[in-house]
SERO-4910 file (N, C-alpha, C, O; in steps of 0.05 Angstrom, whole numbers):
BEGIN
 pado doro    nc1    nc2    nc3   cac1   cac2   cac3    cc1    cc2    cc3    oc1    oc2    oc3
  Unk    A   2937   1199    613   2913   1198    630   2920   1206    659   2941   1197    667
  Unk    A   2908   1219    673   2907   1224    702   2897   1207    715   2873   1202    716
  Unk    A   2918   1195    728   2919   1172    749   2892   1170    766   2877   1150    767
  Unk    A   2889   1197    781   2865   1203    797   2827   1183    785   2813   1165    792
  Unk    A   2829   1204    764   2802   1197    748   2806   1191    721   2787   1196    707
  Unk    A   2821   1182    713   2822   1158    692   2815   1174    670   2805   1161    652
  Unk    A   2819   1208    663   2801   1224    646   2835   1236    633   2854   1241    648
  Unk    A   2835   1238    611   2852   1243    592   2853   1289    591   2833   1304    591
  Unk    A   2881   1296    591   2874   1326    606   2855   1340    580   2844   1361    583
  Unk    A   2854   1332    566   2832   1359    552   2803   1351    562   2785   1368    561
  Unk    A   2799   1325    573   2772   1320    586   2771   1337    605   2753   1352    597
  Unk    A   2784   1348    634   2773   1358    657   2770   1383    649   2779   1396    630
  Unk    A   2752   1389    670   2736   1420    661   2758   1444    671   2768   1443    694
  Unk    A   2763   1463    654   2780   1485    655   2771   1499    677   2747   1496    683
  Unk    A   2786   1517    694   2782   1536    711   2767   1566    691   2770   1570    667
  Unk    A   2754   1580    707   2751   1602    701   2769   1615    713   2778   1606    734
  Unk    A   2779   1637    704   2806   1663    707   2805   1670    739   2785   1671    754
  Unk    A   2832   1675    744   2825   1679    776   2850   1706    775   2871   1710    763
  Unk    A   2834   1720    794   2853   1743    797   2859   1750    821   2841   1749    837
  Unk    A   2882   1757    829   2895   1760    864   2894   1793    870   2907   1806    855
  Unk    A   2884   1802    883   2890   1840    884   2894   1845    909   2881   1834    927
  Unk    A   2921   1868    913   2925   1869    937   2912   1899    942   2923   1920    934
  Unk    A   2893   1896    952   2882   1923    950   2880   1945    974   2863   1963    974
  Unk    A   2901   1940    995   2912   1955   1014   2940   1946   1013   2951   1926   1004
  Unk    A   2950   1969   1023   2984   1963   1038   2993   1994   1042   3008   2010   1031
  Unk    A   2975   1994   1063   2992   2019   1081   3003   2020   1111   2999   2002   1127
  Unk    A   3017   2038   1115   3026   2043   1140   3017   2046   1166   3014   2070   1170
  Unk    A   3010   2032   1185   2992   2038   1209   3009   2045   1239   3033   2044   1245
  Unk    A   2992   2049   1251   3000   2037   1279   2988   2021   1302   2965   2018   1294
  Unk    A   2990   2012   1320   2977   1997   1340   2995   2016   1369   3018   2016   1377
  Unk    A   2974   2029   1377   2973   2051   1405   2973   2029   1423   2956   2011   1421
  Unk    A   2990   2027   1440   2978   2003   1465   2965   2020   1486   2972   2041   1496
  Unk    A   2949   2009   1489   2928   2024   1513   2947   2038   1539   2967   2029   1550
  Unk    A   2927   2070   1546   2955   2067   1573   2955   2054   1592   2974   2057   1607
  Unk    A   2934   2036   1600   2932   2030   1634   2959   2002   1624   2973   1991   1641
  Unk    A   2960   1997   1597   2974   1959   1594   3000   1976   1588   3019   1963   1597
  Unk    A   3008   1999   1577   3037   2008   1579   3046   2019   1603   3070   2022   1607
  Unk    A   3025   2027   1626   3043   2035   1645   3039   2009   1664   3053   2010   1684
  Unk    A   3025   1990   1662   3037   1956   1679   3062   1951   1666   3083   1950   1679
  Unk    A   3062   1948   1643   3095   1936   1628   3109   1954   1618   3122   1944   1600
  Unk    A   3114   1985   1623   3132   2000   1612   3160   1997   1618   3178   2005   1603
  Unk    A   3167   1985   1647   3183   1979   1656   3194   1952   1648   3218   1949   1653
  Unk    A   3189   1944   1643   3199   1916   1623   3200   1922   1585   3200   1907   1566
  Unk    A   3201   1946   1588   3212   1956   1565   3194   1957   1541   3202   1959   1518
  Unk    A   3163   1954   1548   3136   1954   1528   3134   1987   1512   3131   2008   1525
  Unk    A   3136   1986   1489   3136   2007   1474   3107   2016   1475   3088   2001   1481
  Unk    A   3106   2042   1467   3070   2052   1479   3062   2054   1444   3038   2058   1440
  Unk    A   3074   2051   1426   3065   2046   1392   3086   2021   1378   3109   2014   1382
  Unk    A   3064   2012   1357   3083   1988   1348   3071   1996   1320   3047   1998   1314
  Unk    A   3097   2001   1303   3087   2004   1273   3083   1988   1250   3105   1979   1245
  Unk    A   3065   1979   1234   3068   1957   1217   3046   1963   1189   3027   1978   1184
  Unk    A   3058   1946   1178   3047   1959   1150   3020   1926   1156   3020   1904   1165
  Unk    A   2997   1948   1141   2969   1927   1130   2969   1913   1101   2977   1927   1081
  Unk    A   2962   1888   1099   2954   1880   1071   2935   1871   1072   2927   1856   1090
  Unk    A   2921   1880   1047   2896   1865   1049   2895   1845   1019   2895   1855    997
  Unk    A   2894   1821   1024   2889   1815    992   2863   1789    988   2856   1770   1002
  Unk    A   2856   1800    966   2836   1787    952   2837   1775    928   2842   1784    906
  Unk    A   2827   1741    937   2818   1735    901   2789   1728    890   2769   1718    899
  Unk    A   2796   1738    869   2765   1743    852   2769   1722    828   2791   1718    819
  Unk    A   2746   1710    819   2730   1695    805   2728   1707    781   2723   1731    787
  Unk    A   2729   1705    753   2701   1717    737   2687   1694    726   2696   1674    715
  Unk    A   2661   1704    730   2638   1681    739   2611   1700    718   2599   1722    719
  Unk    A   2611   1680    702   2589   1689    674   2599   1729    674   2584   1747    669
  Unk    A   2627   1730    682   2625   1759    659   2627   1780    687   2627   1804    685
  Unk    A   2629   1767    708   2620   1792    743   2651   1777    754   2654   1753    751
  Unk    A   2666   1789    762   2694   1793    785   2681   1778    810   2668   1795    824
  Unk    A   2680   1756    819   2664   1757    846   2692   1746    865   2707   1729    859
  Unk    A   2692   1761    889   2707   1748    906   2703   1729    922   2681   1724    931
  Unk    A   2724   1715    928   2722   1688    939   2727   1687    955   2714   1674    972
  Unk    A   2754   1702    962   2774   1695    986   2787   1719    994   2792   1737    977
  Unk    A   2793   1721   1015   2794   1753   1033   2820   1747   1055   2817   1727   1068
  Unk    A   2841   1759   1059   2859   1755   1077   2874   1778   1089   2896   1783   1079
  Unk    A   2864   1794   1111   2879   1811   1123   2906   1811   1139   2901   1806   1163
  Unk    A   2934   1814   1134   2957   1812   1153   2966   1839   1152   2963   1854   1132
  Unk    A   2984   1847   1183   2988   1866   1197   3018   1846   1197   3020   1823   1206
  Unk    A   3037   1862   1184   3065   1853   1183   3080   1878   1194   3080   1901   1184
  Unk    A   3099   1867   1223   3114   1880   1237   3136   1874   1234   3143   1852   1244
  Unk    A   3160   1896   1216   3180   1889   1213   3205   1891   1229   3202   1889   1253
  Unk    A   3233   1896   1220   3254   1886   1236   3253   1908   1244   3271   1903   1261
  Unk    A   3245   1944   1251   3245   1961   1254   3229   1965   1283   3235   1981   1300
  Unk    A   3204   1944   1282   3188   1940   1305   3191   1930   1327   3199   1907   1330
  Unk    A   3182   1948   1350   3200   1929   1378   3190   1910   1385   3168   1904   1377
  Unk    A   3202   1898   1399   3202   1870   1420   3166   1875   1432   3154   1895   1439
  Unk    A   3159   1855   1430   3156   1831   1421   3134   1820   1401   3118   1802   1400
  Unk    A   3143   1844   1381   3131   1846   1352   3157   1852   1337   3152   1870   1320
  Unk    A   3178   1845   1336   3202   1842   1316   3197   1820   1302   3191   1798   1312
  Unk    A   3198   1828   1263   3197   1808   1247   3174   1792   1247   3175   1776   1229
  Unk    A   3151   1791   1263   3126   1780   1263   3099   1790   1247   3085   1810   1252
  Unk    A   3097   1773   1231   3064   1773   1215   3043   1766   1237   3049   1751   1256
  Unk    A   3007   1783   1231   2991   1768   1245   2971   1764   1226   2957   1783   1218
  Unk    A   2969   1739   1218   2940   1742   1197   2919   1747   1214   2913   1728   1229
  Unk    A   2905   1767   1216   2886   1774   1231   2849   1770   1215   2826   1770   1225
  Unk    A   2857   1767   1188   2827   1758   1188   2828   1740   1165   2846   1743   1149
  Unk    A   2809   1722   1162   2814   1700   1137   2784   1696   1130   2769   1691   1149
  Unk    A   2772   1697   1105   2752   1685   1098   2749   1686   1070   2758   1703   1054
  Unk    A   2725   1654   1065   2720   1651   1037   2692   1645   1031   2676   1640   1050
  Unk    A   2683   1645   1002   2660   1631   1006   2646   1617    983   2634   1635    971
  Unk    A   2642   1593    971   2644   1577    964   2629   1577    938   2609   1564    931
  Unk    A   2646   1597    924   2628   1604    893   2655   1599    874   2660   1617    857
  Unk    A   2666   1583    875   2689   1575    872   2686   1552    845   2676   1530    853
  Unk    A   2694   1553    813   2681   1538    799   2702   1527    785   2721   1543    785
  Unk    A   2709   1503    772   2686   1487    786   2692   1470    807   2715   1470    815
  Unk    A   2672   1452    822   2676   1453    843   2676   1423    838   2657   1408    841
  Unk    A   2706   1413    827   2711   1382    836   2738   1377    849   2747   1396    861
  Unk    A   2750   1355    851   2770   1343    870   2794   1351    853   2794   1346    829
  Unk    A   2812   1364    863   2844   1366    857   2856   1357    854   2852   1345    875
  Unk    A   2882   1343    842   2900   1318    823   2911   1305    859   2924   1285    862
  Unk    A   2904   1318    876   2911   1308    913   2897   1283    922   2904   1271    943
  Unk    A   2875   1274    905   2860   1256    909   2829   1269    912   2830   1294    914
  Unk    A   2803   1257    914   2777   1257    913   2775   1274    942   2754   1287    943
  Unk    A   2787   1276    958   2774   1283    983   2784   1307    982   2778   1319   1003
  Unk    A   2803   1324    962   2809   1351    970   2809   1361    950   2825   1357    932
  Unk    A   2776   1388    947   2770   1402    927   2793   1421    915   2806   1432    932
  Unk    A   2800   1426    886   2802   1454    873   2808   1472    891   2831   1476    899
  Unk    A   2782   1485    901   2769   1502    922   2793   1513    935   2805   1534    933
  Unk    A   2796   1479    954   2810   1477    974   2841   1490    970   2851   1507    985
  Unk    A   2853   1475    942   2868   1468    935   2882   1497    931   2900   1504    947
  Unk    A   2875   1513    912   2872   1541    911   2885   1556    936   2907   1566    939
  Unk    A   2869   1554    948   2860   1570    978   2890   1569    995   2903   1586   1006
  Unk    A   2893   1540    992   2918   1532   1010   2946   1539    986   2969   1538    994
  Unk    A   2941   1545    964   2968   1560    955   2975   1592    967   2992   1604    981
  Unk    A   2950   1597    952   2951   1641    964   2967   1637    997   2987   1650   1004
  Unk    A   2953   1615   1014   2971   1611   1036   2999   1613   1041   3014   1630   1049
  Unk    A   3000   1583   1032   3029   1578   1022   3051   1601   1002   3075   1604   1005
  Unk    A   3036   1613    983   3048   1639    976   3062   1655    990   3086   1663    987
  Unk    A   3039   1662   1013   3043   1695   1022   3061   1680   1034   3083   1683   1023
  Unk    A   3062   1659   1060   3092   1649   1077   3116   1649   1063   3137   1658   1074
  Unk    A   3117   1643   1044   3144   1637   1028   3149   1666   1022   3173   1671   1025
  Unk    A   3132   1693   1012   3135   1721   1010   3147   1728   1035   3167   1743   1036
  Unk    A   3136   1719   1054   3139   1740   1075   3166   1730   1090   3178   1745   1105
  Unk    A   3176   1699   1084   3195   1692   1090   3215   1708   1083   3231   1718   1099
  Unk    A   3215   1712   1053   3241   1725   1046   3240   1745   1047   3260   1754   1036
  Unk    A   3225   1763   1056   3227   1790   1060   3236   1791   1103   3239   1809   1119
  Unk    A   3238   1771   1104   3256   1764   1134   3236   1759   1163   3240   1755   1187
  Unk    A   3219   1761   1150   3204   1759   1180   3199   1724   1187   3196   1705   1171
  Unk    A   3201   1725   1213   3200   1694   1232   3181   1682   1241   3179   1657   1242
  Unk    A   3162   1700   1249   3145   1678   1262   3119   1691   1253   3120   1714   1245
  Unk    A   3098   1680   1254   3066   1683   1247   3050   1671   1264   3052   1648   1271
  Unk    A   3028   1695   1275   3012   1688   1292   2979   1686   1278   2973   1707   1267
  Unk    A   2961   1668   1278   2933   1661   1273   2921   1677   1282   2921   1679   1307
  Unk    A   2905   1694   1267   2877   1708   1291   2854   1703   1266   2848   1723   1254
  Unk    A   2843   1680   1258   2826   1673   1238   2806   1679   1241   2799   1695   1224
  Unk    A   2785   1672   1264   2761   1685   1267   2756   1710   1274   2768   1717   1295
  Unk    A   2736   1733   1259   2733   1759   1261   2710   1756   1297   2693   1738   1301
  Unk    A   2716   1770   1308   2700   1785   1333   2672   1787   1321   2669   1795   1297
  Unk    A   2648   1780   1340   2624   1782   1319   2614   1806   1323   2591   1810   1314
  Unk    A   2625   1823   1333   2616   1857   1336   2620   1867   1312   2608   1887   1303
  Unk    A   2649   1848   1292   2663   1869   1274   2639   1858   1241   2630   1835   1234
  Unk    A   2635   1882   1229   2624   1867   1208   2640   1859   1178   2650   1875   1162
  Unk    A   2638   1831   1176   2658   1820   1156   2653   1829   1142   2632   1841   1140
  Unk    A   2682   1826   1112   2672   1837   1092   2657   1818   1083   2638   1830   1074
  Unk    A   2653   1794   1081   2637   1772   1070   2618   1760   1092   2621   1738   1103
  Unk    A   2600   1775   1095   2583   1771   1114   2558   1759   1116   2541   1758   1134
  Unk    A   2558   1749   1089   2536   1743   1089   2549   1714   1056   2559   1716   1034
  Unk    A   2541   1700   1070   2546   1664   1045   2538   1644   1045   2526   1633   1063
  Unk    A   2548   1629   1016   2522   1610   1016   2520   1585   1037   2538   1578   1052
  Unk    A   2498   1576   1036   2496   1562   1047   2517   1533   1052   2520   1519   1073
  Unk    A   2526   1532   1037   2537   1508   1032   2572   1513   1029   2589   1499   1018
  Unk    A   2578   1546   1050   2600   1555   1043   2609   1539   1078   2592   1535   1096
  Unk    A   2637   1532   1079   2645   1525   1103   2668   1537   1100   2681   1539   1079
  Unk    A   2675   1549   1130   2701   1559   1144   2721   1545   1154   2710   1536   1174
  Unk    A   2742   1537   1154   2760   1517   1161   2769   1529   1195   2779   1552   1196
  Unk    A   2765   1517   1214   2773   1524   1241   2802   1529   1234   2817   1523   1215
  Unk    A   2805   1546   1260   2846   1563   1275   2858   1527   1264   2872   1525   1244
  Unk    A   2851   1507   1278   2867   1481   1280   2873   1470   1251   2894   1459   1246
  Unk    A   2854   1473   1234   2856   1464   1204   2875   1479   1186   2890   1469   1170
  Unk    A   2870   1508   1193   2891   1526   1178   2922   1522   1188   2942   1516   1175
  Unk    A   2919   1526   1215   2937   1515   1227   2966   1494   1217   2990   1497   1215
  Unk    A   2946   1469   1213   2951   1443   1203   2968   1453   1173   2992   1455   1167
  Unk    A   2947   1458   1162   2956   1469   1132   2984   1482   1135   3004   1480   1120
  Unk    A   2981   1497   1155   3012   1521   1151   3036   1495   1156   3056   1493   1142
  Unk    A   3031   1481   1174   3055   1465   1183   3060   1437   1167   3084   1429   1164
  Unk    A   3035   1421   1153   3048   1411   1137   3051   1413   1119   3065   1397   1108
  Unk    A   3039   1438   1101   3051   1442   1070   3075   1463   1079   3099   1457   1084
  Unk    A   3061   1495   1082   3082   1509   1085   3113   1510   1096   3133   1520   1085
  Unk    A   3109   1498   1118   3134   1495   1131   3146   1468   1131   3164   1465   1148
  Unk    A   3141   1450   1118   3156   1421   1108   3161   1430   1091   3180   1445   1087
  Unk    A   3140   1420   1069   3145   1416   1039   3156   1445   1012   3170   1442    993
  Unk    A   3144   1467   1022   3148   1483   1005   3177   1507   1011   3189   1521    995
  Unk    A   3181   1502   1044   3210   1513   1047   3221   1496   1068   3214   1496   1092
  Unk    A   3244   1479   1055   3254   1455   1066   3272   1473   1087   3275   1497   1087
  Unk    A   3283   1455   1106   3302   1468   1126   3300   1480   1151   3317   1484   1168
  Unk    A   3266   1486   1153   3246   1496   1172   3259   1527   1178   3266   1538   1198
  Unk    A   3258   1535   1148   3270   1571   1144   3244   1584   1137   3248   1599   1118
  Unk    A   3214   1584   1146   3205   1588   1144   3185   1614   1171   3199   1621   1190
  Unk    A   3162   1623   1171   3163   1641   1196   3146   1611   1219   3136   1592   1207
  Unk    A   3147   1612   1240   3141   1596   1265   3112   1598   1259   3102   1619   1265
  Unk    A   3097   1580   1248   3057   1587   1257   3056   1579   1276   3064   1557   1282
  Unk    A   3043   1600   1295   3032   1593   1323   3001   1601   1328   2994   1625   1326
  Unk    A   2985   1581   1333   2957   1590   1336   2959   1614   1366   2968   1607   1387
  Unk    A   2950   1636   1361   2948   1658   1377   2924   1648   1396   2916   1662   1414
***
C-alpha cells in the first residue's frame, strides 16, 4: 500500500504517455549592440558571443491529440565562448499549461501535484545534462517580454505560472542538493 493514500498500486490512476522533443538545437549568435561594445571594448567585451539554442517540449497524448504542456527555451554558451559567457546556460523562456492528466498529488505528499512533479524533473534533467557536458553556472530569464508572442499564449484558466523565486527555489533545493551531491552542479542565479 502507498503510505500517502492508503490505495494499493494497481488502484492509482495510470499516466497517459508523455513525450519530450527537442525540436531545435542550432547554432546562433548574440551581436552586442555597437554603442555597449564600444563603452566596454576596452575591458575586453567581445562584439559576438556564440551559443547553440534548445528548444524542448513535452507533449501529452490526450484522447488520441499530442498536446503540449511544457515549453523550455535555453541558449547554452560553451567553453569556446568569451568572458563573461564562458560555460554559462540561460534558460530564457519557461512555460506550461495545465492539461496535464491526471491531475492528482505525487507519492511527495497531497500538496504537490503529478503536474508539478513532472515539470520539476525535465528541470532537474536538463541541469544534471548540462552539468556534464561542463558548463557552471545558469542564469533565469523565465518570464517572456509582453511584446514577444508566447508560444503558449493563450491557457486555461486554471493554468498557473510558478514565479523567477519558485523555480528558483526548485533549482537549489532539488537540483543542486539532492540530485548532484558535492554542489558540482551549474550556480542558479536569478538574472
Amino acid at each position: 500500500m502507498l503510505p500517502h493514500q492508503g490505495k494499493e498500486p494497481h488502484e492509482v490512476q495510470g499516466v497517459e504517455p508523455l513525450t519530450v522533443r527537442m525540436i531545435n538545437s542550432v547554432m546562433k549568435k548574440c551581436e552586442v549592440k555597437p554603442k555597449f561594445h564600444e563603452t566596454f571594448a576596452g575591458d575586453g567585451c567581445a562584439s559576438e558571443f556564440g551559443y547553440r539554442q534548445r528548444v524542448l517540449l513535452l507533449f501529452q497524448n490526450l484522447d488520441g491529440v499530442d498536446v503540449c504542456l511544457f515549453c523550455m527555451y535555453v541558449q547554452e554558451y560553451g567553453k569556446d565562448c568569451a568572458a563573461p559567457n564562458t560555460n554559462v546556460v540561460y534558460l530564457s523562456y519557461l512555460d506550461s499549461v495545465k492539461y496535464f492528466r491526471p491531475e492528482i498529488p505525487c507519492a511527495m505528499g497531497p500538496n504537490v501535484s503529478l503536474r508539478t512533479f513532472v515539470y520539476h524533473q525535465l528541470l532537474i534533467g536538463y541541469l544534471d545534462f548540462v552539468k556534464r557536458m561542463g558548463y557552471e553556472q545558469m542564469y533565469i530569464w523565465a518570464c517572456p517580454p509582453m511584446q514577444v508572442r508566447a508560444l503558449q499564449h493563450t491557457r486555461a484558466l486554471t493554468s498557473g505560472l510558478g514565479s523567477r523565486p519558485d523555480i528558483l527555489s526548485l533549482l537549489l533545493s532539488h537540483a543542486l542538493v539532492s540530485a548532484c551531491p558535492r554542489n558540482e552542479m551549474p550556480h542558479a542565479r536569478e538574472a
